[in-house]
N, C-alpha and C positions, 0 to 999 in steps of 0.2 A: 310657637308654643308646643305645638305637637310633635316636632322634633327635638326640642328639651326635653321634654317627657322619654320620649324613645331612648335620644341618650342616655338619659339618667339612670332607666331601667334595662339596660347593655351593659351600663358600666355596673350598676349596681348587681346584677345576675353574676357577673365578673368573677367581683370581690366578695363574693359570696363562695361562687364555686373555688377562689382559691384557698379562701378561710378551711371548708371542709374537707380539701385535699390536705392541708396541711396539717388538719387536725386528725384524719384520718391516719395520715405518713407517722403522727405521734402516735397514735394509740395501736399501729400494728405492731412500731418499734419495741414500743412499750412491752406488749405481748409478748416479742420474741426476746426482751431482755429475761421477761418472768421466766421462761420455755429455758433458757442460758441457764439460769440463777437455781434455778427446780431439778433440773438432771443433774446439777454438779454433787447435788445432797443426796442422789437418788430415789427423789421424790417427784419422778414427773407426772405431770399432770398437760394433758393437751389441751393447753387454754386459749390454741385457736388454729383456725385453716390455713390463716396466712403462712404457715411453716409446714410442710406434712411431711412427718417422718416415717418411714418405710420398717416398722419393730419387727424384730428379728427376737425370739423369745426360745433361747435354749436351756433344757436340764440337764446336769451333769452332776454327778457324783463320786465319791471317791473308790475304794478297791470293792471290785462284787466277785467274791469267792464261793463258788456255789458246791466247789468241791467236798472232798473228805467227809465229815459228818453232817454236813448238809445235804451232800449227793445220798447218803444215807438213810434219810428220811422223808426222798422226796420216792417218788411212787416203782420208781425202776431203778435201785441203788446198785452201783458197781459192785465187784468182787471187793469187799471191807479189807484185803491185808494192803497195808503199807508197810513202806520203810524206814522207818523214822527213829532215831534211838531213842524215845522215850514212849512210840505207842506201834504195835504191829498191826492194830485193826482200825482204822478207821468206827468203826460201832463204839472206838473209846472214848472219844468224843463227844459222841450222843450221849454215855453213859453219864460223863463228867459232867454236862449241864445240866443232865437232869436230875442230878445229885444235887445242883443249886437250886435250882425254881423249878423243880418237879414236872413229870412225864409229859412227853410228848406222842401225842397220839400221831400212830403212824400207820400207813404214810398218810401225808399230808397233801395236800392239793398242791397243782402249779404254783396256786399264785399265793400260799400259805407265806413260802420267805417276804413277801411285800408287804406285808400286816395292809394298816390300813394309809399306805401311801399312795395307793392305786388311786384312789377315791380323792386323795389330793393335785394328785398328778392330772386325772381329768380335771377338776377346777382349773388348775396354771392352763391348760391347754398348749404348754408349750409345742415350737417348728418342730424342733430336733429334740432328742432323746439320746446322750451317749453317755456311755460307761467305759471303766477300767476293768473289764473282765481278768480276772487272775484266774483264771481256771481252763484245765486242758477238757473238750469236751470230748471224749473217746474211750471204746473199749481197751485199749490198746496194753499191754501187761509193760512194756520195755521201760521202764522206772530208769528215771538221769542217775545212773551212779555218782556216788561224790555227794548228792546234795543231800542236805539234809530232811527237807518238807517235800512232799510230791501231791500236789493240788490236781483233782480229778474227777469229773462231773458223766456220768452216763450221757451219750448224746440221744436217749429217748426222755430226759428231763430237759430238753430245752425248751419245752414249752413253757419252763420257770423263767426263762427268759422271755418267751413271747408274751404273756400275760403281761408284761409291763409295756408290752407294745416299743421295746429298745429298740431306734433307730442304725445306733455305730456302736461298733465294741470296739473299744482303742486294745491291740495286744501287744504293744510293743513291752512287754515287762516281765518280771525273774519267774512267773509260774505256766506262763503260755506253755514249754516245752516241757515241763515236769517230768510226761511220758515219751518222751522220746520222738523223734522227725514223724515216724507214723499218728504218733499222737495229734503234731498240731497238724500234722494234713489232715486227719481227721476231721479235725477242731474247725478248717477253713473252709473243708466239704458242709461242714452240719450247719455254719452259720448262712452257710450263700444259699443252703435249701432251704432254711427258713427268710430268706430275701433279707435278712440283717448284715448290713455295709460292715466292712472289716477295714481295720488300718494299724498297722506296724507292724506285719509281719505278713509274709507268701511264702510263692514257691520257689523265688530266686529275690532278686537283691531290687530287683524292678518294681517286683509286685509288691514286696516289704516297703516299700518308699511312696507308693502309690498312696494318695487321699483317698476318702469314701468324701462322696458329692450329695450334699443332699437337697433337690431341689425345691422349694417353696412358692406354692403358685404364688402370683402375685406381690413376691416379698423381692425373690433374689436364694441364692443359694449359702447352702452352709458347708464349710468344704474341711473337713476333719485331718491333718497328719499326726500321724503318733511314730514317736521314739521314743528309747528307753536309754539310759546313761549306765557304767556300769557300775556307781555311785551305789544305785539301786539293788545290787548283787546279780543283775546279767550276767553271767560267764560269757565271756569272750566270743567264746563257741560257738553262742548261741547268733554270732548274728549273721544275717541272709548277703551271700554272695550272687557273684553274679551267676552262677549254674548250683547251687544250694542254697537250699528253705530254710530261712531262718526269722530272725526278729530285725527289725529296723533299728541299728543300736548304732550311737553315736563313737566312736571309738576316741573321737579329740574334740574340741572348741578350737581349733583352727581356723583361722580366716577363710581358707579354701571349703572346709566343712561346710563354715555360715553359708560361702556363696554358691556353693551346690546347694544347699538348701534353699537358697533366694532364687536360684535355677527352677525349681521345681516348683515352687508358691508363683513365682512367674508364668509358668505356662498354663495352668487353669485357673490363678485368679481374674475374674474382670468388675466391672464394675458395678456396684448391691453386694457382692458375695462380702461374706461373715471367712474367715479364717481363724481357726481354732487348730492353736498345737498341743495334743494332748503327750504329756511327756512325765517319763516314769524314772522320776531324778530321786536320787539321797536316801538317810537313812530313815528306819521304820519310826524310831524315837526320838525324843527332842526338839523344841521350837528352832531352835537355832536355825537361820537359814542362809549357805555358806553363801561369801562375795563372788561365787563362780555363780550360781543358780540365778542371782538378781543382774549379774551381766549378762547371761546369756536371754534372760529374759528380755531386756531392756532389749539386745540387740538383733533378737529376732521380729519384735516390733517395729524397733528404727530404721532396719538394713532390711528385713525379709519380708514385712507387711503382715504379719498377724496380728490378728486381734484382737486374741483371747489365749491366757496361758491355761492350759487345765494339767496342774501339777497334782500327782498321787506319786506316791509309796508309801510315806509315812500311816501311822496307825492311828492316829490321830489327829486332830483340825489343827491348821498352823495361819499364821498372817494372811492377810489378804491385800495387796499392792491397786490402785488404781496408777497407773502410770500413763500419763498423756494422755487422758483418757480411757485407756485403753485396760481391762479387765486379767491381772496375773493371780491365779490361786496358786500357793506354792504346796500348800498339801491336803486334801480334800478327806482325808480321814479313810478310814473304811464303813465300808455303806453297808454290805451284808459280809460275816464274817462266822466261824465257828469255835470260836475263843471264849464260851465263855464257860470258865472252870479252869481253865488255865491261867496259873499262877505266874506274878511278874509283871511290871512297870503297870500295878492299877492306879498309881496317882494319874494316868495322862490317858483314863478312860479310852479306851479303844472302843468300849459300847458306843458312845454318842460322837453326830457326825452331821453332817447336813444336807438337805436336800438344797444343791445351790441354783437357783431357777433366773437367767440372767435376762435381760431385754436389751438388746443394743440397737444403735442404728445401722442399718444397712449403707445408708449412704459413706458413710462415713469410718465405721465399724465400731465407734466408741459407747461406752458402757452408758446407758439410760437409764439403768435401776437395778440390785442383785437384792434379790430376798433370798433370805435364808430361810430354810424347814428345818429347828432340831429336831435330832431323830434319834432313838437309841436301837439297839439290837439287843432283843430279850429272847429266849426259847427260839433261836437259830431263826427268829422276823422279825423283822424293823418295821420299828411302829413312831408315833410322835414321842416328842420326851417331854418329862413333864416340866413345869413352869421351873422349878427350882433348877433342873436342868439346862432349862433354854439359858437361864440365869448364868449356870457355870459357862456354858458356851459363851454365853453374852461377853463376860467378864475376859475371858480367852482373845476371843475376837478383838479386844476393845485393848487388852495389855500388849497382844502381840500384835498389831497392826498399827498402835502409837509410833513407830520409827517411821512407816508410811503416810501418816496422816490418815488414817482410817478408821472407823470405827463402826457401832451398829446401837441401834435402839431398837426394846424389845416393846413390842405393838401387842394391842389388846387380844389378840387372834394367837398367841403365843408363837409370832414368827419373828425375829430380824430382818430388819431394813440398814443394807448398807450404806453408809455416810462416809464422803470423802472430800479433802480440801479441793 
């Protein structure tokens, strides 16, 4: 009898313990379908351990022009002549906007051009922090003949830079060289003294090609390359040889091109790191995004292992692609800009723009959630835009991203949250 009993309570313990394993094995699965089904919407939520993902949380935005009549009003402005056929002084700029929305008290503090992003940008707490800096930082007088705009920032205002605590300045694009080879040497000395990581452009064709690495305790690394296409009005000129400083400029789509480029994503990618190609393609205007831009996209994902596309030139927000996961903005707008009083293409707002704040996986690199910050540019600072703005954005995002399956819903907080099939 005492050994039935034993039995009983053996076998019974058993069929117990395997009841709970197997109901456990359901409810992790379960969990990690929800964790599957919640990132595809960009709505995740970590609704358990069983799965831990390693978030990788970068900010990026579209063109930061801090030159011309912005350099103007920040606390140590350059010599104001340009050479532009429509203005000789740089001050005419300041003049023009505040001919719109009235005087700007000058000068203004560092971190004045940031209105009050600053204060949102510590909420995100994003890893990384990069930009499309369009701006030559230097004294330098040697103005690019031929061009027509010359973008030019004192390098005793870059603390308009540090004030937002900017990780990488992507230079590979048409206003880096504005003033001349001594300009961007300039430009390359003043960022590496302020310990801000530089990428598409050096002093030879080495250093133009070289990533900014940026390490995150605990995460994994975020590892930045920038090029520029001459789609975007690069002059040829401008790009960096092997014994001449210039810009990282893509000269063909070439299959040899791709795989020197998968050459060089090869030797310092390993595995956690985030790859981000910040790439200065196409024209300033129009949604339109040509069949060269979404192949090159796709294939430097599929063949070269990037991550993240982060596309600027444009003046304005364009589609937004999730492809395989994996995160392509084709035109991120202009972030900070000194346009405004100047006349021409204002149906496609160049004031509003976005703060695009991403969260991906490190394991993996694929996109976990993008929120958007509308954001306008008023009185030469970017501030939030307001609801009926976010609205026009919304609507933008939502018409030109339909060919990708993308879209955005606008949340109580007046942000966008991207959604994709």
């Amino acid at each position: 009898m005492r050994q039935k009993f034993l039995f009983y309570s053996v076998a019974g313990f058993f069929l117990f313990a395997v009841f709970m394993e197997s109901a456990l094995g359901r409810d992790i699965a379960g969990k990690d379908h929800m964790l599957t089904e919640s990132s595809k919407t960009g709505n995740f939520t970590d609704v358990t351990s069983a799965k831990v993902f390693k978030q990788i949380t970068i900010f990026m935005c579209g063109d930061v022009m801090t030159g011309r009549g912005i350099d103007q009003i920040l606390p140590y402005p350059s010599d104001p002549l340009i050479h532009e056929p429509y203005m000789k002084s740089a001050k005419g700029y300041v003049r023009i906007a505040e001919e719109l929305y009235g005087p700007i008290q000058q000068p203004v503090s560092f971190s004045y051009i940031w209105g009050d992003i600053l204060e949102i940008l510590d909420q995100a707490a994003p890893d990384v922090r990069i930009i499309n800096l369009e701006t030559s930082i230097t004294k330098s007088n040697d103005f690019w003949k031929g061009k027509a705009i010359h973008y030019r920032m004192h390098p005793e205002n870059i603390p308009s830079l540090t004030a937002a605590r900017v990780d990488v300045c992507s230079l590979a694009n048409n206003h880096v060289l504005d003033w001349g080879y001594s300009g961007l040497l300039e430009t390359l000395e003043s960022l590496k003294k302020e310990k801000i990581a530089i990428a598409g452009a050096g002093r030879n064709l080495s250093e133009a090609e070289d990533p900014a690495v940026i390490k995150i305790d605990g995460k994994g690394r975020v590892i930045v390359f920038s090029f520029g296409l001459t789609t975007s009005g690069i002059p040829l000129s401008w790009g960096a040889a092997e014994n001449k400083i210039g810009v990282n400029l893509l000269k063909d789509l070439t299959k040899n091109t791709l795989r020197h480029f998968q050459k060089k994503i090869g030797q310092v990618k390993r595995t956690g790191d985030i790859v981000v190609a910040s790439i200065h393609w196409g024209s300033n205007w129009g949604y339109d995004i040509p069949r060269e831009q979404k192949i090159l996209a796709h294939r430097l994902i599929d063949e070269a292992g990037v991550d993240i596309i982060h596309g600027h030139s444009s003046h304005h927000v364009k589609g937004i692609e999730v492809y395989k996961g994996k995160l392509i903005l084709y035109g991120c707008g202009d972030f900070i800009n000194d346009y405004e009083g100047i006349g021409g293409y204002e149906e496609f707002r160049a004031d509003l723009s976005f703060m695009y704040i991403a969260t991906a996986d490190s394991a993996t690199g694929k996109l976990i959630a993008l929120h958007l910050t509308p954001t306008q540019i008023r009185r030469f600072r970017v501030n939030r835009a307001s609801e009926d703005d976010a609205l026009r954005l919304r609507d933008i995002i939502n018409r030109e991203g339909a060919q990708f399956g993308t879209g955005a819903i606008l949340n109580k907080d007046n942000q966008l949250t991207l959604q994709w099939e």
